[in-house]
C-alpha positions in Angstrom: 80.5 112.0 110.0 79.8 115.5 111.5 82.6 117.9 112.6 80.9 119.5 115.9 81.7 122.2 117.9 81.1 122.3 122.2 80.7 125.9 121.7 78.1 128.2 119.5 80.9 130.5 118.9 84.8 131.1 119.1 85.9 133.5 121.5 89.4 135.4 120.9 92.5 133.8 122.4 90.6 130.7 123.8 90.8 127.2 122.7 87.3 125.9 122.1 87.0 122.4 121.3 85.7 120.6 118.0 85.1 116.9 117.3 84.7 114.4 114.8 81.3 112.2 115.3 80.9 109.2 114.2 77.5 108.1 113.7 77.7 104.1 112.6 75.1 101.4 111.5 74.2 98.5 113.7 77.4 96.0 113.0 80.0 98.7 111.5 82.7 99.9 113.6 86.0 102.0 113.1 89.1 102.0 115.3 91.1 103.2 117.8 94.5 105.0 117.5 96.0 101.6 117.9 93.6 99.1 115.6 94.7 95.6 116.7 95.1 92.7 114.4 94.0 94.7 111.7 92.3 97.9 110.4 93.4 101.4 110.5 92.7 104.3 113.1 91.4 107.9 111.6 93.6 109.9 110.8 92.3 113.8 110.8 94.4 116.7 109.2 93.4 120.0 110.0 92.6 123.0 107.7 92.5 126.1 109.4 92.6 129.9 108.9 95.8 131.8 109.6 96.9 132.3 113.7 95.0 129.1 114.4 96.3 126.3 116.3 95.0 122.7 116.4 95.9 120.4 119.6 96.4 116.7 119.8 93.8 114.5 119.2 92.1 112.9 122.3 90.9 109.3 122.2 88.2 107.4 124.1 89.3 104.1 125.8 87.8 101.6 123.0 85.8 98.0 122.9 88.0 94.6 122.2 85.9 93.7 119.3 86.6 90.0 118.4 86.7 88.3 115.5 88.3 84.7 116.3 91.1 84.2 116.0 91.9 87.7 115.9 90.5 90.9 117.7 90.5 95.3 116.9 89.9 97.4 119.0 87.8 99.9 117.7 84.1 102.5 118.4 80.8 101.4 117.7 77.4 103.0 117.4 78.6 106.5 118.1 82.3 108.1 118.6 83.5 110.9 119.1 87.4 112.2 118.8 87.8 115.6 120.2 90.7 118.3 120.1 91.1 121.9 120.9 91.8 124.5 119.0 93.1 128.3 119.5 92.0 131.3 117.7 94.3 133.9 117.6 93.7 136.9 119.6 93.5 139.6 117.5 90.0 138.0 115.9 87.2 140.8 116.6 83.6 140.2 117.5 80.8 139.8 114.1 83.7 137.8 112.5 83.4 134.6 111.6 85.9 132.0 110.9 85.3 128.1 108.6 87.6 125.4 110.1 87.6 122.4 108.3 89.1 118.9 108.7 90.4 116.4 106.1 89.5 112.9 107.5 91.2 109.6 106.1 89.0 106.4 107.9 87.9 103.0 107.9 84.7 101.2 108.9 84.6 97.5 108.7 81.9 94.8 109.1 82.2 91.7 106.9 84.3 94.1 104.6 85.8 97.0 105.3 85.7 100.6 103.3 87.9 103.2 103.4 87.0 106.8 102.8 88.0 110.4 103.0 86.3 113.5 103.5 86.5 116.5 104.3 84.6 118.3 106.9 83.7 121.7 107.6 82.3 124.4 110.4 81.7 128.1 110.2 81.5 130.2 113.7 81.0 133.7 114.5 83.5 135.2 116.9 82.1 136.7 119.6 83.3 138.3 123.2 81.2 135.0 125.0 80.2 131.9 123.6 77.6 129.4 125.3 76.9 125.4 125.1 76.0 123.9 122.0 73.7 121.3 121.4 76.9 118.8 121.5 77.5 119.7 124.7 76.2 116.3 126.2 78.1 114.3 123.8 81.5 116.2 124.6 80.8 115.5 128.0 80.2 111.7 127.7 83.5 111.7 125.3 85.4 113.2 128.2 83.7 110.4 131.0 85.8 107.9 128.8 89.2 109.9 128.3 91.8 108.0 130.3 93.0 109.5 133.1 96.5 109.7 135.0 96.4 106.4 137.5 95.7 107.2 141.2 98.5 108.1 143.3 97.8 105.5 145.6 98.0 102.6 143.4 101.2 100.6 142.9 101.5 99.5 139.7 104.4 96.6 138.1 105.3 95.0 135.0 107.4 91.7 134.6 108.4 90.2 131.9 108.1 86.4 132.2 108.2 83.4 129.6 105.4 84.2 126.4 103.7 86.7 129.5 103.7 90.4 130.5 102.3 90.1 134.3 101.1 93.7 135.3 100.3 93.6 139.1 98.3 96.4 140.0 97.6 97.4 143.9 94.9 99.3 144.9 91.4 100.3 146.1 88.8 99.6 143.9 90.0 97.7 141.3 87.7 95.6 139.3 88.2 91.7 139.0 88.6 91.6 135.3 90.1 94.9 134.0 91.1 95.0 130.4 94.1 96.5 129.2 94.5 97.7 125.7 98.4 98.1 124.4 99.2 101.3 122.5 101.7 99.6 120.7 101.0 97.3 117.9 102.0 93.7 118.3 103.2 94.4 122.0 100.2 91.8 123.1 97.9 88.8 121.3 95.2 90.7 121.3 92.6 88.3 121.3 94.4 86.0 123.8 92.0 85.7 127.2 93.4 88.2 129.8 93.0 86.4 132.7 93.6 87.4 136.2 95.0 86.1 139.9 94.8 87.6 143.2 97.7 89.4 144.9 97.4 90.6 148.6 95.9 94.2 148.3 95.4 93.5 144.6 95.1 92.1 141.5 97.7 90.0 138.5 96.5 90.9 135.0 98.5 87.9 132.5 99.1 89.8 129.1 100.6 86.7 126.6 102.9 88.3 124.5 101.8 88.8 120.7 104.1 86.4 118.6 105.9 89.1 116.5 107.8 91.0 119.6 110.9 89.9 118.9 112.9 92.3 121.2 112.4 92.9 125.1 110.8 96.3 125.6 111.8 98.7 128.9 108.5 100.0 129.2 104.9 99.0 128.9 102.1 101.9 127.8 98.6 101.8 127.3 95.2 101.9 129.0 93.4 100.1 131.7 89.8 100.1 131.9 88.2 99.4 135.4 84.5 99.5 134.3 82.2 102.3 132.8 84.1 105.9 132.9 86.9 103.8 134.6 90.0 104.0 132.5 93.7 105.4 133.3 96.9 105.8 131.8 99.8 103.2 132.5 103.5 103.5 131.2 105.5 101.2 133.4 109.2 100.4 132.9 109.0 96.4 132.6 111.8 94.0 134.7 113.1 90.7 133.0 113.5 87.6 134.3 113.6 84.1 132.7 111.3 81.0 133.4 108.0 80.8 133.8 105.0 81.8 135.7 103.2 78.9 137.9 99.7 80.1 138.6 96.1 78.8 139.4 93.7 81.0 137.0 90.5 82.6 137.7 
């Protein structure tokens, strides 16, 4: 792990933002801010000098890694979680200033590890900073950030039976998108989610995991299209009692 920074230097009164990469071995992964059937997402505290602020931490859309019969969801290979942060003003040029982040985790293969560390990163304020080398990486982060759905799509959630049916009307949507809950135990998360056509769209089937218990109003997480694809859905959910008859595809 390597905290990184997208700038060479801090500039006075502007955010800049900093990451935590994740470089993993062949077969190791770590998770997303919801994990799945198991594991544990990072969790990053931040250490920084007076008149700094630190902004919320912003996630890539993640793999379904499974595992039958269970599945995470969770980074491979490389990650990166990335946040701003603000310098105060009043910071003058040939300063420099050592943030530092305290960094709980987990990687698992056939076992899993825990570990903490704490990571650090000295910059000199200056009046104008320029690109790091990390620069491409932030940018490929940001290519998988969800975004806020299109305007033009029509998006529904019905709760039906052991199902959440989320209909989703549109141009350009993929024939098998995957949707990844940001609740825990909203979904089975290795369940198949299989699709049907609607006119001017598409019927993603989301079988309900087996320890919600209570109806929920709203349904939140992340659907992802295809590469650099991925948007932000929170969707009040209707009720209604039976079942769903369908042909699959």
């Amino acid at each position: 792990m390597e905290l990184v920074s997208e700038q060479d230097a801090l500039v006075p009164g502007k955010a800049i933002w900093l990451g935590i990469r994740f470089d993993l071995e062949d077969g190791w992964h770590t998770y997303w801010i919801n994990p799945g059937d198991s594991g544990e997402a990072p969790r990053i505290a931040w250490r920084l000098p007076a008149g700094f602020e630190a902004g919320e931490i912003q996630w890539p859309y993640p793999e379904r890694l499974a595992a039958p019969p269970f599945a995470d969801y969770g980074y491979q290979h490389q990650a990166l979680l990335i946040a701003p942060i603000r310098p105060p003003a009043q910071l003058k040029e040939g300063q420099s200033a050592k943030i530092a982040a305290l960094v709980d985790y987990l990687i698992c293969q056939n076992v899993c590890i825990p570990g903490r560390e704490q990571l650090e990163l000295s910059l000199p304020v200056k009046n104008r900073a320029m690109s790091s080398a990390a620069r491409d990486l932030f940018n490929t982060t940001r290519s998988r950030l969800p975004r806020p759905a299109p305007r033009d799509w029509k998006v529904s959630v019905i709760s039906l039976g052991d199902e959440f049916l989320l209909d989703l009307k549109g141009q350009q949507l993929a024939k098998a998108p995957q949707f990844f809950p940001l609740q825990a135990e909203l979904i089975e998360n290795a369940a198949p989610q299989q699709t049907t056509p609607l006119p001017g769209g598409i019927r993603l089937h989301l079988k309900k995991s087996t320890h919600l218990l209570q109806p929920i109003a709203r349904l939140r997480g992340i659907i992802v299209l295809g590469p650099e694809k991925a948007y932000l859905l929170d969707v009040p959910v209707s009720q209604k009692l039976g079942r769903v008859r369908r042909a699959r595809t």
